[in-house]
N, C-alpha and C positions, 0 to 999 in steps of 0.2 A: 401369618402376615402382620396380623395387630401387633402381636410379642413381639418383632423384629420393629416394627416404629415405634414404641414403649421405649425401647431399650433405646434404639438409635437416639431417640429423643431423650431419654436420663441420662445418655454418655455425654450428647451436646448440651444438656444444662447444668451437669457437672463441672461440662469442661472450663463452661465462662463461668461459673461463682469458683474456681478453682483460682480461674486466670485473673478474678477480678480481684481476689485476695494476694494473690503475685504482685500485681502493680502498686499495693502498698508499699511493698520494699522491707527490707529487712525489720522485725520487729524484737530488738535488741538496746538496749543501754549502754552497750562497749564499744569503745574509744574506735574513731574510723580514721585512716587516712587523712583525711579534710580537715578532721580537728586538730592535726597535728600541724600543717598550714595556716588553720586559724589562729592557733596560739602562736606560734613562733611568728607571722605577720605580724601581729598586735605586741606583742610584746620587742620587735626589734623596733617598731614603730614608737613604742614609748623608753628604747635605749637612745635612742637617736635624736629625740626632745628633751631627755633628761637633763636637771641640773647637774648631775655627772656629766654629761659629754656638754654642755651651756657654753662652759667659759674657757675651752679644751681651744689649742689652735696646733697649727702642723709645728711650733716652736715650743711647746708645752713639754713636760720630761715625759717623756717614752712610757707606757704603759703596756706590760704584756701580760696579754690577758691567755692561764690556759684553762681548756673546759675538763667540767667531770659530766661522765653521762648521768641521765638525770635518775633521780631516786625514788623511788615506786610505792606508795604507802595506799595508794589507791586498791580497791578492792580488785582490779585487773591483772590477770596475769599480760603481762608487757613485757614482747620480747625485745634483746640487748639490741637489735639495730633499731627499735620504736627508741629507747629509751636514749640511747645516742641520738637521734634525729633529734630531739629537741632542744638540742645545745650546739650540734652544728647547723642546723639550717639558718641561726641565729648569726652566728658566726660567719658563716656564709654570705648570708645575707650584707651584714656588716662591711665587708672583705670585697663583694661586688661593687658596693658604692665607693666614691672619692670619700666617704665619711674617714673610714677606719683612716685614711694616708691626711685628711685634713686636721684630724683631730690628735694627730703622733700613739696610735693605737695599734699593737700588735696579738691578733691571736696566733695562739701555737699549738701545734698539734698536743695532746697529752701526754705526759710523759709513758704511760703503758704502751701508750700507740710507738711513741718513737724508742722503745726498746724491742716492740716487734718491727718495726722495721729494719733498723739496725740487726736484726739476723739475716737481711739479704743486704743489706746496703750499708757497712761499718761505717761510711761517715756520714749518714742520714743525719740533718739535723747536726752537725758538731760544730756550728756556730752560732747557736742559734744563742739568745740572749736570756737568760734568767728570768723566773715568770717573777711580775710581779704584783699579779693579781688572780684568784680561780675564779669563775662562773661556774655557780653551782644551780638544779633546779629540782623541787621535789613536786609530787605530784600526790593529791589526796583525792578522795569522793568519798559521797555520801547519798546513803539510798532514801527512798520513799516510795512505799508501796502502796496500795488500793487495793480493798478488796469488794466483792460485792457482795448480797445478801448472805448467801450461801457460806463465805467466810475465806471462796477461792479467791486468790491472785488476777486481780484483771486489770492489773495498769503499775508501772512502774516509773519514778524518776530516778536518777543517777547526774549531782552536781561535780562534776571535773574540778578541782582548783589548782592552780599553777602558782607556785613560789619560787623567781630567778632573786640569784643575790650575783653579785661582785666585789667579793671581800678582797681588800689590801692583803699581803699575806705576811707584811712584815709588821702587822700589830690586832690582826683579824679585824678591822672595821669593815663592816659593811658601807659600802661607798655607796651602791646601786641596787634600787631594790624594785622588782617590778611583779605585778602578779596578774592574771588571764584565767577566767572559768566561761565554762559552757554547760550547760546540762541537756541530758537525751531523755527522750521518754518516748517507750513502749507501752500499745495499749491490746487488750485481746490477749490472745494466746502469746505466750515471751516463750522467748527461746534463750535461756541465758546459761 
């Protein structure tokens, strides 16, 4: 009978330091959902203030902006619809407000995307107007570890950095330049 309340009592002390270490949450440095909100926010937020869009009015010459998905140098493997996300939700973003119609701003699908579609839909897009500007964004990090006496791993950071341009494409000038970091940090046992 002791054996049997020993035990019952080390499965239920197990269980909360088990569950108490759950409720930290994930202990990882790689990119989550949320920071892909953060940065596309913050960043359409400072397209939208910029002296490129300043002195812009719905009479201004027409500007068609198209995107590339964004470019990966970061140590993440990031898959193609993360790395598309951070150029359309921008886009997006833009396209919901009177911004893009007040400012005489057009974004346009890419052109890879409108030759897949055009294999179901031949006149997808056959009017559309000549881009006259890409959005491009790359994406870096850079690590920093801790360790403790022993010499093991017991703490990690990981800096994000974001680089959007909005190059003219009829003489490559960067017109628009905006950039967004965040850093994650893991401590204890990493799972990376």
């Amino acid at each position: 009978m002791r054996t049997l309340v020993t035990s019952i009592l080390s499965v239920i002390i197990l269980g909360a330091l088990t569950g108490c270490e759950q409720d930290k949450g994930p202990q990882t440095t790689r990119m989550q959902i949320s920071d892909i909100q953060q940065v596309t926010q913050e960043i359409t937020e400072k397209l939208a203030t910029s002296d490129f869009m300043r002195d812009r009015s719905s009479s201004s010459p027409s500007i068609v902006i198209t995107c590339r998905k964004a470019e990966n140098l970061s140590m993440d493997i990031v898959q193609e619809p993360e790395l598309w996300m951070f150029v359309l939700k921008v886009e997006t973003s833009i396209n919901q407000t009177n911004l893009a119609r007040s400012k005489n701003i057009v974004f346009q699908i890419p052109p890879e995307r409108i030759e897949m579609l055009r294999k179901k839909f031949p006149d997808a897009a056959s009017g559309a107007e000549p881009p006259t500007h890409v959005m491009t964004v790359q994406i870096r990090s850079a690590n920093r570890v801790t360790e403790n006496k022993q010499g093991y791993v017991n703490g990690q950071t990981r800096l994000y950095y974001f680089d959007y341009n909005i190059t003219r494409l009829a003489d490559a000038k960067v017109e628009w330049n905006g950039s967004a970091e965040f850093t994650r940090t893991a401590a204890g046992l990493l799972i990376e």
